[in-house]
N, C-alpha and C positions, 0 to 999 in steps of 0.2 A: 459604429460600435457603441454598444451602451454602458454607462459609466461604471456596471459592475466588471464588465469584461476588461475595462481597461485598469479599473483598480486591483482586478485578479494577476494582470499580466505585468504592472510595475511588481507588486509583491514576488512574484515570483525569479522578476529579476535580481531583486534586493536579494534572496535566497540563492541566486545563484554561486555555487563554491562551496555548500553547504550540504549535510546527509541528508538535511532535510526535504532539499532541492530535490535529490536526487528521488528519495523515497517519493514523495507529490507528485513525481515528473515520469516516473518509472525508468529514469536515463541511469547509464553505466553512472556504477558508483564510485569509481576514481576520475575518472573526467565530465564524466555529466554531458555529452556529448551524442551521442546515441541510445536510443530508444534497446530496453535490454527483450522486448517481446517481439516478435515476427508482426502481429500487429498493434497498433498501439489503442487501436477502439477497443475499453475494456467487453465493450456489448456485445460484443462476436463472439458467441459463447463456445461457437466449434473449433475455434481459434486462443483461448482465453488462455491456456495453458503450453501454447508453442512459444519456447525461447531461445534468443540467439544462443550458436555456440559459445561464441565471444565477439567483444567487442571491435567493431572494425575501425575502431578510431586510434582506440592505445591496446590494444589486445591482450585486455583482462578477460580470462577466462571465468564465465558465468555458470559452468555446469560443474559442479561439487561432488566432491564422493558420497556416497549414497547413509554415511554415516550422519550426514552434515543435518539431514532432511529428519532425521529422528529429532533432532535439539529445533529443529524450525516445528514440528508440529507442538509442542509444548510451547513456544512461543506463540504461534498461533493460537491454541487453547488459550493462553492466558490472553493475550489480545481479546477474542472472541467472548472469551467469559466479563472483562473488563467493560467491551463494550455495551454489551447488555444489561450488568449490573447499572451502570452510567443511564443508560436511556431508560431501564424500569423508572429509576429512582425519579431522573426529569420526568417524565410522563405521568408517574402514579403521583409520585408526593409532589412534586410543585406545581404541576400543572393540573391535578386532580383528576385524570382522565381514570377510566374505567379498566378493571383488569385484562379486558379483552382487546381493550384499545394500545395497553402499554403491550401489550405479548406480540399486537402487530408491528407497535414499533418497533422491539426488539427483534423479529424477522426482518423490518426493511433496515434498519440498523447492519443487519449479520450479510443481509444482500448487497449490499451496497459496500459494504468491506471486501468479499470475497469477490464485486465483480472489478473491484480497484488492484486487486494484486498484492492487497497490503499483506496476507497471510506467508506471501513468498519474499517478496521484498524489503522488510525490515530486519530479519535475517539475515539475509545475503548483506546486508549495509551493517548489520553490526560484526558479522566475517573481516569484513574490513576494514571496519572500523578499528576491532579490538584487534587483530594479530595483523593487521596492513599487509597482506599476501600480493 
């Protein structure tokens, strides 16, 4: 193993017990225990969007009523919009790159977000977060 993979894998111990954990790991947000997607390779893009019903560990139920999903896309928007303001600003002004340079990185920026799950999963962890269901 090389020394990045094994510095990624104490950190991610140290996090464990954490939202954070959970959020980075895509694992159930009350126990951190199981993976909340059917599969866990975000790259399977025909698969990218199937999620367990619930948790088989502590059986937190993962599928929300359909109200829930209106307040995750406005989080999402904001995520999305944040992160591209983020990556223009590194790209154009500190790093001096060209406008067509930052616009790509703000595409592999938004790609790389949505094939992580982050637009569903930060959501669902502040659900829990804030009203502990």
């Amino acid at each position: 193993m090389t020394n990045f993979v094994v510095q990624k894998k104490k950190a991610m111990k140290f996090l464990k017990g954490s939202k954070l954990y959970s959020i980075f790991t895509g694992t159930c947000p009350v126990c951190q225990e199981e993976s909340m997607y059917k599969d866990s390779n975000p790259y399977h893009l025909n698969k990218v969007f199937e999620m367990q019903e619930h948790c088989g560990h502590c059986g937190t139920k993962y599928k929300i009523e359909p109200s829930f999903f209106y307040g995750a896309m406005y989080v999402s928007y904001a995520l999305g919009v944040a992160f591209s303001v983020a990556a223009f600003i590194i790209s154009y002004v500190f790093i001096g790159s060209s406008l067509m340079t930052s616009f790509y990185v703000i595409i592999g920026t938004l790609i790389v977000l949505i094939a992580r799950h982050y637009h569903a999963l930060v959501p669902q962890y502040l659900d829990q977060f804030l009203f502990k269901l």
